[in-house]
GUVEXRO-628694 format. One record per residue (C-alpha): x, y, z; residue number from 0. Coordinates in steps of 0.5 Angstrom, whole numbers. Layout:
BEGIN
<rec east="X" north="Y" up="Z" nr="NUM"/>
...
REM end
This chain:
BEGIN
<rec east="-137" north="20" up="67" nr="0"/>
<rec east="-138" north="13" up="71" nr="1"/>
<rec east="-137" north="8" up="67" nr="2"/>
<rec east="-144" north="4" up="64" nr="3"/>
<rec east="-145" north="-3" up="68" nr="4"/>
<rec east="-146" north="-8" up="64" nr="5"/>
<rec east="-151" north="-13" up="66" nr="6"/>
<rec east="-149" north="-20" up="63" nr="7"/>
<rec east="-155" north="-23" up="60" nr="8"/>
<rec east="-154" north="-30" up="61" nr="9"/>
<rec east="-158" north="-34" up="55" nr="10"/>
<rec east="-152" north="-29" up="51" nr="11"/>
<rec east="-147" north="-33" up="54" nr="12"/>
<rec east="-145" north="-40" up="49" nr="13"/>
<rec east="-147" north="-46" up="51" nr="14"/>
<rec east="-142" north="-52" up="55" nr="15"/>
<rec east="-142" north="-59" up="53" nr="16"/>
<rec east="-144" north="-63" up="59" nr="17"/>
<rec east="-140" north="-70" up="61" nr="18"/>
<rec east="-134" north="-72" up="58" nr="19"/>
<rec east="-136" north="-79" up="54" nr="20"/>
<rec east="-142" north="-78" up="48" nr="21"/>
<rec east="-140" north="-85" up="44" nr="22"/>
<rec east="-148" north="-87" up="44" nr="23"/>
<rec east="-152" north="-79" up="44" nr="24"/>
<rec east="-153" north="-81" up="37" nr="25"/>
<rec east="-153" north="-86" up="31" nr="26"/>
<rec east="-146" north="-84" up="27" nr="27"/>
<rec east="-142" north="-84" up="34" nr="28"/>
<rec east="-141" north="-91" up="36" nr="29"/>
<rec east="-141" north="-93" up="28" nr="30"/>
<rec east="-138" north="-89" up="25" nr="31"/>
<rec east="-133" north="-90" up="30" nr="32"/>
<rec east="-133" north="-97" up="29" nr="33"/>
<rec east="-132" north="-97" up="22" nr="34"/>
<rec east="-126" north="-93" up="23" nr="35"/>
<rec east="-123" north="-98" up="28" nr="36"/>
<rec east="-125" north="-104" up="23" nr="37"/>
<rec east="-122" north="-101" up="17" nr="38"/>
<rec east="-115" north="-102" up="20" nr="39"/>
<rec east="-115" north="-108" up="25" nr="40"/>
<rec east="-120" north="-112" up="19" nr="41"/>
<rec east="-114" north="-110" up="13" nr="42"/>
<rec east="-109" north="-111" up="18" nr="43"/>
<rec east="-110" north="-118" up="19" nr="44"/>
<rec east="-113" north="-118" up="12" nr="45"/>
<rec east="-105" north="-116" up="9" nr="46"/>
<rec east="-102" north="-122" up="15" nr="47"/>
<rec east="-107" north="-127" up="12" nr="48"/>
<rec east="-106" north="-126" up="5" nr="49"/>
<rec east="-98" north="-125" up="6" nr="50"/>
<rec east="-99" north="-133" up="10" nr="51"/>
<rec east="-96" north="-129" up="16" nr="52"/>
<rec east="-103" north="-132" up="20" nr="53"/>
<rec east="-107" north="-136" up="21" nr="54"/>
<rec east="-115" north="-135" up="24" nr="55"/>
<rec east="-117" north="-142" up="23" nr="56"/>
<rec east="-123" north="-139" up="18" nr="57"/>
<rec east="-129" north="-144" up="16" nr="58"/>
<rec east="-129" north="-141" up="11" nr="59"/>
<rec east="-124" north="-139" up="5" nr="60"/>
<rec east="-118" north="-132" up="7" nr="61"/>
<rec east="-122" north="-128" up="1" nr="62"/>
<rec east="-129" north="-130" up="3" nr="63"/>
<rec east="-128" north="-127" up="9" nr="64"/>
<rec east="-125" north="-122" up="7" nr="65"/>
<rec east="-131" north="-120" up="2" nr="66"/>
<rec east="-136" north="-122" up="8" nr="67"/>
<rec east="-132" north="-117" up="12" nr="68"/>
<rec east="-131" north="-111" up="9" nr="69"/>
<rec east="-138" north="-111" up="6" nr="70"/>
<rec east="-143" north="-114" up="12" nr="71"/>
<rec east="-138" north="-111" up="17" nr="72"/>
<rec east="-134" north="-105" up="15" nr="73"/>
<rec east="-140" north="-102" up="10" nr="74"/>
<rec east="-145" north="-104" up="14" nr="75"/>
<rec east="-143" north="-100" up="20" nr="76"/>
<rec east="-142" north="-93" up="17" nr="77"/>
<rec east="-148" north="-95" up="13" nr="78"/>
<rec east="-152" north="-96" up="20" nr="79"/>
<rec east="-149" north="-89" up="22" nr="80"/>
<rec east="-151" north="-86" up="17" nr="81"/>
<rec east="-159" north="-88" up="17" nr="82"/>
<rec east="-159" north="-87" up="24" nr="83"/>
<rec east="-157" north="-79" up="23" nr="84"/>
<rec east="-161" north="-78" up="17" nr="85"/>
<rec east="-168" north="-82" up="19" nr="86"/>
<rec east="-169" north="-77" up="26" nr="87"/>
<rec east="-169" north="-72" up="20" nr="88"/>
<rec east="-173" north="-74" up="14" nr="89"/>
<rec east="-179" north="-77" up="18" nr="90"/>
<rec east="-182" north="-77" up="25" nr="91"/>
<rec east="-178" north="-81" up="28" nr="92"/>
<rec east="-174" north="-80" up="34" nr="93"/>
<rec east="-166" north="-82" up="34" nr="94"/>
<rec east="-164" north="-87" up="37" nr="95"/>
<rec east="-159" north="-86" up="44" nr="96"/>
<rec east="-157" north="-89" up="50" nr="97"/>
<rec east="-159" north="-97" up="51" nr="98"/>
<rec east="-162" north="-98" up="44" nr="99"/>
<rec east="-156" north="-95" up="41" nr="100"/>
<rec east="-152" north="-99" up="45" nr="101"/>
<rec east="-155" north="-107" up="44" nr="102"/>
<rec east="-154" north="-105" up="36" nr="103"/>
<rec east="-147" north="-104" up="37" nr="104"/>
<rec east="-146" north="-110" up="41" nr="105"/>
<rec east="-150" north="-114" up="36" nr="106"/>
<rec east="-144" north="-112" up="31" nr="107"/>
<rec east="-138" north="-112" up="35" nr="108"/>
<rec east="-142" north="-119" up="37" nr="109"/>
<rec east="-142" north="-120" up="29" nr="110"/>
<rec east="-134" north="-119" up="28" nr="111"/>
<rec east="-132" north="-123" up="34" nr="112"/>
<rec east="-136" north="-129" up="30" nr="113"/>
<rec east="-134" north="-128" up="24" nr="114"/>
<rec east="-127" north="-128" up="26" nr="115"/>
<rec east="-127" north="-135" up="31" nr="116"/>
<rec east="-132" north="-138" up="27" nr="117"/>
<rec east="-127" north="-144" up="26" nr="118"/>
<rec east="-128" north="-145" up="34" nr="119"/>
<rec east="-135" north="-143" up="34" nr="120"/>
<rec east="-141" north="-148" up="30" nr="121"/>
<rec east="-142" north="-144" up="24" nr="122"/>
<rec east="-150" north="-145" up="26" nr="123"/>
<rec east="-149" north="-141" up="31" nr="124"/>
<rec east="-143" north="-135" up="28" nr="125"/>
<rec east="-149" north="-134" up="22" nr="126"/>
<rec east="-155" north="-133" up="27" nr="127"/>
<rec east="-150" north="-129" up="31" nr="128"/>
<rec east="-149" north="-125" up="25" nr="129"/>
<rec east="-154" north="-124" up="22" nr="130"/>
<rec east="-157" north="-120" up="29" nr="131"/>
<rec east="-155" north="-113" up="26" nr="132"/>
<rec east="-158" north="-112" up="20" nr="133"/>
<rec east="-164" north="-115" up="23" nr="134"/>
<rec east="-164" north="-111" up="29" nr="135"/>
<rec east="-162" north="-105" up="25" nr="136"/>
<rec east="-168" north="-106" up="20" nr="137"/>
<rec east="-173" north="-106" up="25" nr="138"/>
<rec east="-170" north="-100" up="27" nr="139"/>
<rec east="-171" north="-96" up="22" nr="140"/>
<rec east="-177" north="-99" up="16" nr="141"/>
<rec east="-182" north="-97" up="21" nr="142"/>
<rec east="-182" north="-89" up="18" nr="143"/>
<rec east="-180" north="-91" up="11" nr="144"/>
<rec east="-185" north="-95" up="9" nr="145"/>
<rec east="-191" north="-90" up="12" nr="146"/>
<rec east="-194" north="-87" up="6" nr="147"/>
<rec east="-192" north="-79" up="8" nr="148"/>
<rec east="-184" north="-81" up="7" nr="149"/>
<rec east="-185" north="-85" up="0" nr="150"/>
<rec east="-179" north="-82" up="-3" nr="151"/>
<rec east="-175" north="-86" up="2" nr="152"/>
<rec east="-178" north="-92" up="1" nr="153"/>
<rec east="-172" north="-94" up="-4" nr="154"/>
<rec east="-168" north="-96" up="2" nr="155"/>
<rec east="-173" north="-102" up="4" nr="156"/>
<rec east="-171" north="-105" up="-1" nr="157"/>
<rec east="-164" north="-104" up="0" nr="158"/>
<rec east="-163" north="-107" up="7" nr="159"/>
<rec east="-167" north="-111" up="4" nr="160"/>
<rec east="-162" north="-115" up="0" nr="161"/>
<rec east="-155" north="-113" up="5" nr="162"/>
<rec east="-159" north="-118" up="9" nr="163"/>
<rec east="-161" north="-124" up="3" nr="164"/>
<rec east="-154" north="-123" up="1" nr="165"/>
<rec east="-151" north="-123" up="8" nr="166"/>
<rec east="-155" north="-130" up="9" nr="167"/>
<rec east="-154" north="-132" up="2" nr="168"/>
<rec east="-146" north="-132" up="4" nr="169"/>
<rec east="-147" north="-136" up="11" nr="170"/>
<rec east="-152" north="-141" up="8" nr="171"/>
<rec east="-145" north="-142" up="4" nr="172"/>
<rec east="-140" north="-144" up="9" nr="173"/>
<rec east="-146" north="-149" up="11" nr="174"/>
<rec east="-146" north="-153" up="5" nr="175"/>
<rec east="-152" north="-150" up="1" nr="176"/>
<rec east="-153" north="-148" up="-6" nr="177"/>
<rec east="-159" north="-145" up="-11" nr="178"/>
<rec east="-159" north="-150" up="-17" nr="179"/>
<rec east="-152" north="-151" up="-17" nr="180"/>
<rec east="-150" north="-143" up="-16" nr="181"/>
<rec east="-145" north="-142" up="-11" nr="182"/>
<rec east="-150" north="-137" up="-6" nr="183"/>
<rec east="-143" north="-134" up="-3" nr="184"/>
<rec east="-142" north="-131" up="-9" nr="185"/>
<rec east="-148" north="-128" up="-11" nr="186"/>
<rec east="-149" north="-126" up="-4" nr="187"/>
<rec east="-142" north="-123" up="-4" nr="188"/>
<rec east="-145" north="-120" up="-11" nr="189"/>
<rec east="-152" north="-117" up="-8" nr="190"/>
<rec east="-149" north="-115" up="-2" nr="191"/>
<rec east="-144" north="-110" up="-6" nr="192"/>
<rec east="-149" north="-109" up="-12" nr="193"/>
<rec east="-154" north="-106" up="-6" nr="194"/>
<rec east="-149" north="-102" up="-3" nr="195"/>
<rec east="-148" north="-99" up="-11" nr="196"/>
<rec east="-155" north="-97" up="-11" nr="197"/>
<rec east="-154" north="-94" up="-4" nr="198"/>
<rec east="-148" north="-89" up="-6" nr="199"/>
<rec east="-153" north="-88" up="-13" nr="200"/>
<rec east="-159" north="-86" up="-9" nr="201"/>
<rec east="-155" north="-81" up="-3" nr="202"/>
<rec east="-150" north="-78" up="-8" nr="203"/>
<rec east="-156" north="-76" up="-12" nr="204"/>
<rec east="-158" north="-72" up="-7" nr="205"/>
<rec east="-153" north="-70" up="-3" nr="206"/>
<rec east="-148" north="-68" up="-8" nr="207"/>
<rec east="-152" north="-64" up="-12" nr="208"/>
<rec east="-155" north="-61" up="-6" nr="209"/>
<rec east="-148" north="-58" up="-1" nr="210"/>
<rec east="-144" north="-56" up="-9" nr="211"/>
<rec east="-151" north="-52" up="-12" nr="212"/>
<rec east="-150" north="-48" up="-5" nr="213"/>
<rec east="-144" north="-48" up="-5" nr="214"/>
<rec east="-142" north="-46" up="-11" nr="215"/>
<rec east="-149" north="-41" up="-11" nr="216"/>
<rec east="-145" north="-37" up="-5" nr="217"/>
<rec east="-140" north="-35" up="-11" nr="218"/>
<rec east="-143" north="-34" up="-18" nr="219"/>
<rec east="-151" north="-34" up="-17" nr="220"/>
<rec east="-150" north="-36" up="-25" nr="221"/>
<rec east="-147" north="-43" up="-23" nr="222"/>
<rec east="-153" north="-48" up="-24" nr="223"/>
<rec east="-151" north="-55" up="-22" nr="224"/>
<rec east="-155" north="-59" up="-28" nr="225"/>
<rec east="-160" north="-63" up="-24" nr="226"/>
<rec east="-165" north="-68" up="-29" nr="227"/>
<rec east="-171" north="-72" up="-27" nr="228"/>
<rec east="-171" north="-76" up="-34" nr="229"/>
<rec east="-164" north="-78" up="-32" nr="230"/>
<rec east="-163" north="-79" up="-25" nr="231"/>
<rec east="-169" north="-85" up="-26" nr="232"/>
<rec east="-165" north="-88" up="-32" nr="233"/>
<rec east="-159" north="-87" up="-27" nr="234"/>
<rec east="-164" north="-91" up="-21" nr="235"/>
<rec east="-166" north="-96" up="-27" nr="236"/>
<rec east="-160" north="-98" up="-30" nr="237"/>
<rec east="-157" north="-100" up="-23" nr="238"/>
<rec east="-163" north="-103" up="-20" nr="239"/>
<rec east="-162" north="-107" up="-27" nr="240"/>
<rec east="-153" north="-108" up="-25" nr="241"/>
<rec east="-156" north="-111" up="-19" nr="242"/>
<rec east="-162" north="-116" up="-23" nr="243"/>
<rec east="-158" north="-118" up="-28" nr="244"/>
<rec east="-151" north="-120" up="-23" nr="245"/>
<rec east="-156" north="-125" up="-20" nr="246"/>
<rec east="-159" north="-128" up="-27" nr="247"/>
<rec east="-153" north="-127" up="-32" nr="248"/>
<rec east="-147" north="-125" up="-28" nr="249"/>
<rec east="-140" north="-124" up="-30" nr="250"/>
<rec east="-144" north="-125" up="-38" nr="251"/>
<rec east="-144" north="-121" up="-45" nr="252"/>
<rec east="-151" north="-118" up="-41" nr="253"/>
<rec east="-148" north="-116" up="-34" nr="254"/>
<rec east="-142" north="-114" up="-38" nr="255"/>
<rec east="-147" north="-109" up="-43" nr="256"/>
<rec east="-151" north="-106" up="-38" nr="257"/>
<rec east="-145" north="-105" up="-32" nr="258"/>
<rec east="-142" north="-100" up="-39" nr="259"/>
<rec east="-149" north="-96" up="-40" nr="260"/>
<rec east="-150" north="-95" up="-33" nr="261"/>
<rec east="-142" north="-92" up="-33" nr="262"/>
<rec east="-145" north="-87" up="-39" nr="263"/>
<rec east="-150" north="-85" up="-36" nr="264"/>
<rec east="-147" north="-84" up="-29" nr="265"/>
<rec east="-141" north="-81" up="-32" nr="266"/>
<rec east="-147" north="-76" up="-36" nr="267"/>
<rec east="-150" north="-75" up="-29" nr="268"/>
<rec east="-144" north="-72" up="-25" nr="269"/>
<rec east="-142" north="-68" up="-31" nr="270"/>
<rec east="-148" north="-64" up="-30" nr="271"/>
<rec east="-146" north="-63" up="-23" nr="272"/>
<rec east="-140" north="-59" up="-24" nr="273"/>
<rec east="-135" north="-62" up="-20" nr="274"/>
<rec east="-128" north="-58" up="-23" nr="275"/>
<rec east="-132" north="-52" up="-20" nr="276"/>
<rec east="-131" north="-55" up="-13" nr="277"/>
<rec east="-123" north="-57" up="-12" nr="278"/>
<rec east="-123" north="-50" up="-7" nr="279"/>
<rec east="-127" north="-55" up="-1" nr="280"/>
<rec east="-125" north="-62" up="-1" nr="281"/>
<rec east="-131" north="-64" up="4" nr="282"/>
<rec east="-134" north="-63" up="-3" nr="283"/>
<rec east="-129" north="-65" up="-8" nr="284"/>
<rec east="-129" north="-71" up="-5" nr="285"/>
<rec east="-136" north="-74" up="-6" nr="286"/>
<rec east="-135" north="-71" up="-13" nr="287"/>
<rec east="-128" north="-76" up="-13" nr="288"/>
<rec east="-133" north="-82" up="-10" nr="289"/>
<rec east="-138" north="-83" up="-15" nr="290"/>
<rec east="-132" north="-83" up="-21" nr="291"/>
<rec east="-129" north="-88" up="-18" nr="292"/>
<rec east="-137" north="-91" up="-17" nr="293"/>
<rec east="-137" north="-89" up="-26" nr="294"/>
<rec east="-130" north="-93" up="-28" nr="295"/>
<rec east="-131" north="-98" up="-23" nr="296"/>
<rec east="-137" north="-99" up="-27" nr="297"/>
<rec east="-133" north="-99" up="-33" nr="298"/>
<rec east="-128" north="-104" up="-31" nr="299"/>
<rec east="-134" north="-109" up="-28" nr="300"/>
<rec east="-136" north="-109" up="-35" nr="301"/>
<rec east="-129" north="-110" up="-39" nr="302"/>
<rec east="-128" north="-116" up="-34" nr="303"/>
<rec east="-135" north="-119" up="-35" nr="304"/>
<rec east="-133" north="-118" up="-43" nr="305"/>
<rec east="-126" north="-123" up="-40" nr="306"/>
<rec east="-121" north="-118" up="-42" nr="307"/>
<rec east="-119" north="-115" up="-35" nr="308"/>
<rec east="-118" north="-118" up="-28" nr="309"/>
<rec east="-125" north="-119" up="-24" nr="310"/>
<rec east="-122" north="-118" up="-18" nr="311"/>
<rec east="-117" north="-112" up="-20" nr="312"/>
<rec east="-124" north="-109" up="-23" nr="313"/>
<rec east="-129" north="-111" up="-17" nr="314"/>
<rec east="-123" north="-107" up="-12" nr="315"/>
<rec east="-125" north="-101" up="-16" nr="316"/>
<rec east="-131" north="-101" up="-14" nr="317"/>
<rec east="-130" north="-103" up="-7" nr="318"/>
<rec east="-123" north="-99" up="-5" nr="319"/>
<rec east="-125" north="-93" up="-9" nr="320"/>
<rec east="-133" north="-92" up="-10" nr="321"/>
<rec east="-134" north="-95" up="-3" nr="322"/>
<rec east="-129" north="-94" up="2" nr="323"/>
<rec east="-128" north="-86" up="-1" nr="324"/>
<rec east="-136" north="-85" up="-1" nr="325"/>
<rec east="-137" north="-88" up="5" nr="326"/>
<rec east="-130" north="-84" up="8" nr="327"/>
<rec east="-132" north="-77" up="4" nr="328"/>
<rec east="-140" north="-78" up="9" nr="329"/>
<rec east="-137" north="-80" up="15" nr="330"/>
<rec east="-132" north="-74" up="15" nr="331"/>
<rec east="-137" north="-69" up="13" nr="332"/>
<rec east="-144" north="-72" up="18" nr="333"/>
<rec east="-139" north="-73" up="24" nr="334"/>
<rec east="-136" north="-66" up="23" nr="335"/>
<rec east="-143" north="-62" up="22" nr="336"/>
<rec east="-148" north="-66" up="27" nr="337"/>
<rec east="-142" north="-64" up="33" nr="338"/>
<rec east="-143" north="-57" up="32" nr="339"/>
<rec east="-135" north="-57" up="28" nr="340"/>
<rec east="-133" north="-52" up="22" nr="341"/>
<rec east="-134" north="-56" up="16" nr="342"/>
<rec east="-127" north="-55" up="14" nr="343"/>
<rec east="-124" north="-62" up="12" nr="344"/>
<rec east="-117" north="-63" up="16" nr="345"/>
<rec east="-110" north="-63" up="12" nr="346"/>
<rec east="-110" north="-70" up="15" nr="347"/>
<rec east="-116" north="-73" up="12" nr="348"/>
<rec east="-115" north="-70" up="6" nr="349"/>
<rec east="-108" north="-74" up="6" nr="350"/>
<rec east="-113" north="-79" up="7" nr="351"/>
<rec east="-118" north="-78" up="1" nr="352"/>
<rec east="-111" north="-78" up="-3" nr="353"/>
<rec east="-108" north="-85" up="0" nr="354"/>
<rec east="-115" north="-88" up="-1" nr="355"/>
<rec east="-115" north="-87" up="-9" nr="356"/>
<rec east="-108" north="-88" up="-10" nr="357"/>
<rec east="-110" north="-95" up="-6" nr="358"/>
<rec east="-115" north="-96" up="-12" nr="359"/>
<rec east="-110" north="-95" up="-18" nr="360"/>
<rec east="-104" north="-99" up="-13" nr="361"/>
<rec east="-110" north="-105" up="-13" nr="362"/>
<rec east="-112" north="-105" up="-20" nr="363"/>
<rec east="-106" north="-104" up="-23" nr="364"/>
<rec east="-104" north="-112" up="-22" nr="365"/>
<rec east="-108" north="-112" up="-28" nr="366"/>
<rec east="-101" north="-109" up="-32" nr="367"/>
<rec east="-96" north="-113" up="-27" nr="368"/>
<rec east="-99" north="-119" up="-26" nr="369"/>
<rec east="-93" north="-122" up="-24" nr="370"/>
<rec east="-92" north="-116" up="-18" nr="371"/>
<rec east="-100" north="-118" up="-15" nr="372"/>
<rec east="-97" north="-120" up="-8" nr="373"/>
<rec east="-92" north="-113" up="-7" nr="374"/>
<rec east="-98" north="-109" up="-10" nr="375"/>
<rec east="-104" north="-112" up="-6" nr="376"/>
<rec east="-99" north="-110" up="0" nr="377"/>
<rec east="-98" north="-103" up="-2" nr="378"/>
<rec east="-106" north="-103" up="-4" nr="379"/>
<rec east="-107" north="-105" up="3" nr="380"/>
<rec east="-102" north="-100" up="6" nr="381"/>
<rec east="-105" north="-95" up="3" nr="382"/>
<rec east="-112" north="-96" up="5" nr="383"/>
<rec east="-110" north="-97" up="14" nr="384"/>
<rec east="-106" north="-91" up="12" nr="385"/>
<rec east="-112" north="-87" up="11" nr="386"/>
<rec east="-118" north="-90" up="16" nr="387"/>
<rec east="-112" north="-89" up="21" nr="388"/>
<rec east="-111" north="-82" up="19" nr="389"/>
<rec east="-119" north="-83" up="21" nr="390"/>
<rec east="-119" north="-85" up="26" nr="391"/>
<rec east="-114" north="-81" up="30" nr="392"/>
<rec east="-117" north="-74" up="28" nr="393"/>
<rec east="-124" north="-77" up="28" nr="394"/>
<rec east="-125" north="-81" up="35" nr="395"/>
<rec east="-125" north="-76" up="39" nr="396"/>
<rec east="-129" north="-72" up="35" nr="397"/>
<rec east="-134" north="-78" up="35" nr="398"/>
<rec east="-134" north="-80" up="43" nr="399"/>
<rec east="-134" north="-73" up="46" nr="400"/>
<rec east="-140" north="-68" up="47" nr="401"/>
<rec east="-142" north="-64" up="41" nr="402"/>
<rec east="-138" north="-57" up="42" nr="403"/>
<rec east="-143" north="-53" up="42" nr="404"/>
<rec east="-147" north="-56" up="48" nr="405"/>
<rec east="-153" north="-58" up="44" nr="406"/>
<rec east="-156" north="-66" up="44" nr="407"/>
<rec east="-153" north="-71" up="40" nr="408"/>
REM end
């Protein structure tokens, strides 16, 4: 019997990528990209600053910069990433490529260069020159979340909002400006953290009930992942409050008692979400590990509103801890589904989850050994490039080549 001839359908076939360089087919690339890179240079040069090894020439103070940075710098551009991809999704709009996307991460590295030769530069211009970024990126992305048909999204106006009152708030500072007597840096630098808190709250609320209920669904159908309206907007509530009440009463017996009732009730809220059950998926497990580091951050702010830990070792469980693992756990996770790639973390990135957490508690513990600050803010800071460069390494070129199952993006 002649063998059957087998006519090769051509739409069977898997699709190729096309071209070699894809860093600005869609919003997370360049900008999860840059804060990768960022996350290394920016601690690098914060260590040798902090350890009196160099000098940048800052208008500013060493620790203002460092705030600035690693807030209106590092977090503002895996937050710009991450609005780029999910905007296209949520409403009509289209995602941003190409040109449009090009001129934004010029404003941002523009922003850096700034910042980091502001000695050099009038500080009038660094603060203008900056501030390009988070108003470009506004502009981008406000139109389809104040339309009426996308209401639910509209939490995030308010958001971008105060990233760029409390990045103005900090240049006005270093320009010589107060508020009856209140230093505009700091409640700036407050507002700007404050905000990105209410952020991780609103997307960790939907993200990480969502991707633990489907996978936990696929396992057991009986496992229910415990999701309660009542709770979530007092959750919204109290942390809205967190960031009033930082820039009425900050560091008060006030700001102190409402940090530790928005503890319990996040605590409350992630209990529900059963996050023991996950330990199997790490790109899972680690959202869950984020928002805990997001409740004991909370925890140690209020303690040290009360004056009875250190403020800075507390703020750090917030930043290193809540902000860096949260905003890692998205990068990691988004970049790995919007290439076409398997959801399935690599054995490097979850070294990098780990170095992250032991960044935090390494930070934090200055508040038992005082007397070692220098060689545990040392170690702190290790621990945090290890991570970003571990990121970096597996992520860049994941971020600037084309998507491997052919599609755009």
């Amino acid at each position: 019997m002649p063998p059957t001839l087998k006519i090769e359908d051509p739409f069977d076939r898997p699709p190729v990528p096309t071209g070699r360089f894809a860093l600005f087919n869609f919003g997370f690339r360049p900008f999860f990209f840059f804060a990768g890179l960022f996350g290394v240079v920016s601690i690098l040069f914060w260590v040798g600053l902090y350890a009196g090894h160099m000098d940048l020439n800052l208008t500013s103070s060493d620790n203002a910069w460092h705030a600035h940075e690693m807030l209106f710098g590092y977090t503002t551009a895996a937050i710009a990433g991450f609005f780029l991809t999910v905007i296209p999704n949520w409403t009509s709009a289209k995602a941003e490529k190409g040109p449009k996307l090009m001129v934004l991460s010029l404003f941002w590295v523009l922003g850096r260069v700034v910042i980091w030769a502001q000695g050099s530069l009038p500080y009038e211009m660094v603060a203008l020159v900056d501030m390009l970024f988070l108003l470009t990126l506004t502009g981008l992305v406000i139109r389809p979340l104040i339309d009426p048909q996308y209401r639910r999204q509209f939490v995030f106006v308010p958001i971008l909002l105060s990233l760029i009152i409390g990045n103005a708030m900090t240049h006005l500072s270093v320009l010589g400006y107060d508020l009856f007597g209140a230093d505009l840096g700091e409640h700036g630098i407050r507002l700007g953290l404050d905000a990105i808190l209410v952020l991780i709250v609103v997307m960790g609320g939907r993200v990480t009930p969502s991707f633990t209920s489907s996978f936990l669904g696929h396992a057991n159908p009986d496992v229910k992942v415990k999701q309660d309206p009542t709770l979530n907007r007092a959750v919204m509530a109290v942390t809205w409050a967190v960031l009033i009440v930082d820039q009425v009463w900050a560091t008060s017996l006030v700001s102190g008692a409402v940090a530790i009732i928005a503890a319990v009730l996040h605590f409350w809220r992630l209990l529900g979400w059963q996050g023991w059950r996950t330990l199997a998926n790490p790109l899972l497990w680690v959202l869950h590990l984020g928002y805990l580091w997001l409740v004991i951050g909370l925890v140690f702010k209020g303690l040290a509103d009360f004056d009875m830990v250190d403020e800075a070792a507390a703020l750090h469980v917030l930043t290193i801890g809540a902000i860096g693992t949260m905003t890692m756990a998205i990068m990691t996770r988004a970049s790995l589904g919007h290439t076409g790639r398997a959801m399935k973390a690599h054995a490097l990135i979850v070294v990098a989850y780990v170095a992250l957490s032991l960044a935090t508690i390494v930070r934090v513990s200055v508040i038992w050994w005082p007397d070692a600050m220098m060689q545990l803010i040392m170690i702190s800071g290790g621990l945090w490039i290890l991570a970003f460069a571990l990121f970096f390494v597996i992520y860049a070129p994941i971020l600037s080549r084309p998507r491997i199952d052919g599609r755009p993006g």
